[in-house]
N, C-alpha and C positions, 0 to 999 in steps of 0.2 A: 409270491402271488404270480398268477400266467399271467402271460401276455396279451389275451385277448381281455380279463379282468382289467387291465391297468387300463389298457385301451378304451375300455368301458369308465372307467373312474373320471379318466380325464378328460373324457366327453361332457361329462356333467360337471368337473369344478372349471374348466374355462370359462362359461358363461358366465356363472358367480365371479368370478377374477372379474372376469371386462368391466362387469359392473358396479364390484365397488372402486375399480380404478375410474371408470367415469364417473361417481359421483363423487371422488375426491379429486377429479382434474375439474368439478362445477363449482366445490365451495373452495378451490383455490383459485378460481378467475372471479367466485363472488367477493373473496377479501380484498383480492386485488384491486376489484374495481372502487369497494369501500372505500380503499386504502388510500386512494388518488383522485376521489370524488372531492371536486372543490368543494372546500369548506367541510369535510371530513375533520372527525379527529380518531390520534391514534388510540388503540385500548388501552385505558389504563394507565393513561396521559400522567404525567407528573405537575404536579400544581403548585402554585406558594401566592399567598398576600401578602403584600407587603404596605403597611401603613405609615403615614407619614403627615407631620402638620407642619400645614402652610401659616405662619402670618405675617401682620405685616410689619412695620419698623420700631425697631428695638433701637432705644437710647439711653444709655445707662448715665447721663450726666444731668449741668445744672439743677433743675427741679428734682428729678429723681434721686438723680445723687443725694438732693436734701434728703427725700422719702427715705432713702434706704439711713441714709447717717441718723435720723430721727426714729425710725425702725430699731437699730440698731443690730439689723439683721439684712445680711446683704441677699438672701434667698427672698423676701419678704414679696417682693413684684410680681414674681413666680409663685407664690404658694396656693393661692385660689383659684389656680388651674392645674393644678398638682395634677387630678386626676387625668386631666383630657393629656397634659403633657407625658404622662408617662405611661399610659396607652399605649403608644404611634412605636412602630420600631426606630423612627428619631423624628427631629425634627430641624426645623430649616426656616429662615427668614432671612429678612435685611438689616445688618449691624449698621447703625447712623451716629455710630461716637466711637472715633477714634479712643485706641491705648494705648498712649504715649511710654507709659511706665514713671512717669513723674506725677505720683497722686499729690503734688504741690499746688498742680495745676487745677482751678479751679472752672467747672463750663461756665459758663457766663452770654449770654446775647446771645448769638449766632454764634460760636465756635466752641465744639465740646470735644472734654476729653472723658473718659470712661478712666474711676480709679482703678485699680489692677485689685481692691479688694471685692469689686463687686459684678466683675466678671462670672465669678466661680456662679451661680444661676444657673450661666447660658450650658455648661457642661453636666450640672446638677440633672437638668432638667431636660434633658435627652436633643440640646439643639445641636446637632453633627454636621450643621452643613449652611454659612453664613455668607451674606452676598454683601460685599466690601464698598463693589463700584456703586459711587453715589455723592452728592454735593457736598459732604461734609469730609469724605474719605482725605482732605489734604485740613484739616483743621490742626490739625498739629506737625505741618509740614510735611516733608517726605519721610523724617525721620519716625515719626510718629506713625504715618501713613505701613512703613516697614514692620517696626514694633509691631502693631496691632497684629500682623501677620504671624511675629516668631508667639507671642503670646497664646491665641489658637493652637499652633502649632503643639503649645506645649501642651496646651488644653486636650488632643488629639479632634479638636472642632478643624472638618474642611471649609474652606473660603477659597473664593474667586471674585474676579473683576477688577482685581487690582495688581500691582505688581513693581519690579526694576524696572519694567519698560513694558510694551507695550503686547509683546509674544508673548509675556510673563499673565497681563492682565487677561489676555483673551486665552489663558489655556486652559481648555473644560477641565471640569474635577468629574470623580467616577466614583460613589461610595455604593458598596456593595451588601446587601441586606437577604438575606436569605438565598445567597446564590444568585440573585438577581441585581445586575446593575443598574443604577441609577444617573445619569449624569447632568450636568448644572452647567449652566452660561450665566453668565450676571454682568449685564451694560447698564450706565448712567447718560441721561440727559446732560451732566453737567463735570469736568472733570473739580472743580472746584467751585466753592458757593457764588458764584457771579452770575449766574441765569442760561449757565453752557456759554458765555463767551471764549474765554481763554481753555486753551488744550494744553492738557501736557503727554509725557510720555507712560504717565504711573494708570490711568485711569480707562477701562474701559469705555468705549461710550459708544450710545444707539447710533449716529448716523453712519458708524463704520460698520456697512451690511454685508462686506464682502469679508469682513475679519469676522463678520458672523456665522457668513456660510461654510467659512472654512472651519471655525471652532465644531457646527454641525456636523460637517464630512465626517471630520475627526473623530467626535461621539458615537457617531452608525457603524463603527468597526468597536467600539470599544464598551459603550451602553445598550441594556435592551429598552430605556425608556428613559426622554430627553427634556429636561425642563431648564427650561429658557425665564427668566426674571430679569425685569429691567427697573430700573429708579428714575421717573419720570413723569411728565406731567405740568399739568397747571396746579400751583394750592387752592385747598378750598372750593374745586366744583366738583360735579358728580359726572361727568362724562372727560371720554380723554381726546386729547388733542390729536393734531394728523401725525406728531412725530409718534406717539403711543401707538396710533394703528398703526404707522407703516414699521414698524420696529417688528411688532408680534406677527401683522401678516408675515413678513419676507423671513419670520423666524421659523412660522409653521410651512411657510412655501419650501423650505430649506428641510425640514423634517421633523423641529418637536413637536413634542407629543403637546403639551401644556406651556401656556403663558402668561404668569404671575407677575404685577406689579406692585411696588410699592412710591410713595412720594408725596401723593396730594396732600395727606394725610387726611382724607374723607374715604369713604369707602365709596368705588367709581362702579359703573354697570361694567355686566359681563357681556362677552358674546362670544357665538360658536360659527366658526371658520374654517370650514371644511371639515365637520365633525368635531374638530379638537376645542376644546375653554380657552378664553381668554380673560383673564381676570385682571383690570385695567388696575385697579388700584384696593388693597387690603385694608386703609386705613392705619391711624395708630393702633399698635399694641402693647407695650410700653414705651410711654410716653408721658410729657407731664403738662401739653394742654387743655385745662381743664375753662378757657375762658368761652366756650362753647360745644353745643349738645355735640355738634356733626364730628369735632374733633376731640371728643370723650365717646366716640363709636367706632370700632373695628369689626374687620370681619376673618375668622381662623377656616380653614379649608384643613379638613382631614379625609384623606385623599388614602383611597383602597387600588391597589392595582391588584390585577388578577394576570399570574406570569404562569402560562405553560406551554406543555410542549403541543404542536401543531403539524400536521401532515401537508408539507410543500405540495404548490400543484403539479411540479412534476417530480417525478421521483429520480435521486441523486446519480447517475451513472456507474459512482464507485460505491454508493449504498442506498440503494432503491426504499429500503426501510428505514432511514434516516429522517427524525423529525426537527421541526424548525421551531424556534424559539418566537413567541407572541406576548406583549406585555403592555397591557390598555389598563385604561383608568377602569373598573367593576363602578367606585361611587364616589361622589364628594358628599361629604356632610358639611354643610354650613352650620359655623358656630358663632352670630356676633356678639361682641362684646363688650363690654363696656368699660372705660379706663375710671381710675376710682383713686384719689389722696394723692395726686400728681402722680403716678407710676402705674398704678397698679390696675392690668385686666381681672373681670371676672366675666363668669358668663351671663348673657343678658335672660332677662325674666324672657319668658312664654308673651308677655305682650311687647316688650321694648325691644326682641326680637323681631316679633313682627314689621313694627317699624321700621326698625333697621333695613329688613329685605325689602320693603315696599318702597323706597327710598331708591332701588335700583331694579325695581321691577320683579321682583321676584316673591312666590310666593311658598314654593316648596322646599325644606331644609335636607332634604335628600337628592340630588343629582345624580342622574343616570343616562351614560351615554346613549 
């Protein structure tokens, strides 16, 4: 081709050039702005839910133990909630009877021991993650207080709140469900059944706020969502005392996400604290007080988190495209329930539901942050 041709050619595609370089230096300063617009997410985000039931205190002795030995089936406490338990990708509550490993031992008054034949339930039926610390945790000594741990252990059920000593009782646990971590605190009111007089070194307990900030710090490098549980309270009322609130604020001031309790054995009102649930008290869930309505009532929390990824609001130095990890409650569904033949939860009817939640001010069985 001559040269005055070319000269000609390329008079007319430079304009066309400029042009579509400028409108691809527009829609790369429009992504970018996307990209790093607070509260932006990135395209295409990776997602997971993860489910999980909350209840409240499981006792596998005295009365129950009768149920299940008169059963003749040691799943029997568990089976009429089969459905909702094997649902949840686990599940998690507060063990209130020691496993000594001597099924000689019979529970009796105030001190139980949980047989070793009637454990198998708690693993049956998807609970992975058991909170130790709590007034009974020394009913069968330290010895006992131990066992219960290696027992779990074998079960591959995680537990906290208790321990050799006292680093041992406050070291979060961290179970992991669809790539998404989970992590757990569990403190007691009381290190043994005397009303929280006497301390010892095996138990964790609510008024050490500083062993709980630090269990906190801990979880924020290790979990993407932190649930704090305490065993605590007054029996028998429906609202919690100052040590319940000052436990769960200074737990959410500190960073969980959620604050579950169990102890009264009534089911206590909830409240929200800076955004996050507090859920002062679960009631029995198996259990075997059957000598009134408010402690033959629980309430189960099946609890949806929504875990993904998220565009930082500034973007990362060594990878400007790098997204951050977000993992909130999506829902709680409230399930109350009702305990039935000294042991046994089922789910409560459509009206003794209601009750239940009007009992603590609440009207709707789906919660949303």
């Amino acid at each position: 081709m001559k040269p005055r041709k070319l000269l000609s050619l390329a008079r007319l595609l430079l304009p066309l050039a400029a042009t579509i370089l400028s409108l691809a230096c527009q829609q790369s300063q429009s992504r970018t702005a996307d990209l790093y617009q607070t509260g932006a997410k990135p395209v295409a985000a990776p997602e997971a839910r993860v489910t999980f039931l909350s209840a409240g205190d499981i006792m596998l002795s005295r009365g129950v133990e009768r149920s299940i030995s008169k059963a003749g089936d040691p799943l029997s406490p568990f089976k009429p909630l089969s459905g909702v338990l094997q649902s949840t990708d686990f599940n998690f509550a507060n063990l209130e009877s020691p496993i000594s490993g001597n099924d000689q031992i019979i529970g009796k008054g105030l001190v139980f021991n949980a047989h070793t034949r009637d454990i198998t339930g708690l693993s049956k039926y998807n609970f992975k993650v058991l909170n130790l610390a709590n007034n009974h945790a020394m009913d069968q000594r330290l010895a006992g207080l131990l066992s219960t741990g290696k027992y779990l252990d074998n079960l591959g059920i995680t537990h906290m709140g208790t321990g050799n000593n006292l680093t041992e009782a406050w070291e979060p646990k961290v179970i992991t469900i669809k790539g998404v971590r989970v992590g757990f605190v569990g403190a007691s009111y009381s290190s043994v059944n005397d009303g929280g007089v006497a301390r010892n070194d095996y138990v964790a307990r609510i008024e050490d706020t500083q062993r709980l900030k630090n269990a906190i710090d801990k979880l924020k490098t290790q979990a993407d969502f932190i649930v704090v549980t305490m065993h605590a309270g007054v029996e028998y009322t429906r609202r919690p005392n100052q040590g319940q609130v000052d436990f769960a604020h200074a737990a959410i001031d500190d960073g969980a996400d959620i604050v579950i309790g169990a102890h009264p054995h009534w089911v206590q009102v909830t409240e929200q604290y800076k955004g996050k649930y507090i859920f002062y008290s679960l009631g029995n869930f198996i259990f075997d007080q059957e000598w009134s309505q408010d402690t033959k009532e629980g309430l189960a929390l099946k609890i949806t988190l929504l875990s993904k990824d998220a565009t930082p609001l500034r973007p990362s130095a060594n990878d400007p495209t790098k997204a951050a990890r977000t993992t909130e409650v999506e829902q709680i569904e409230l399930i109350p329930v009702i305990v039935e033949h000294y042991s046994t939860p089922r789910a409560a009817t459509d009206e003794e539901a209601k009750k239940i939640l009007a009992k603590i001010g609440l009207t709707d069985r789906i919660l949303k942050p």
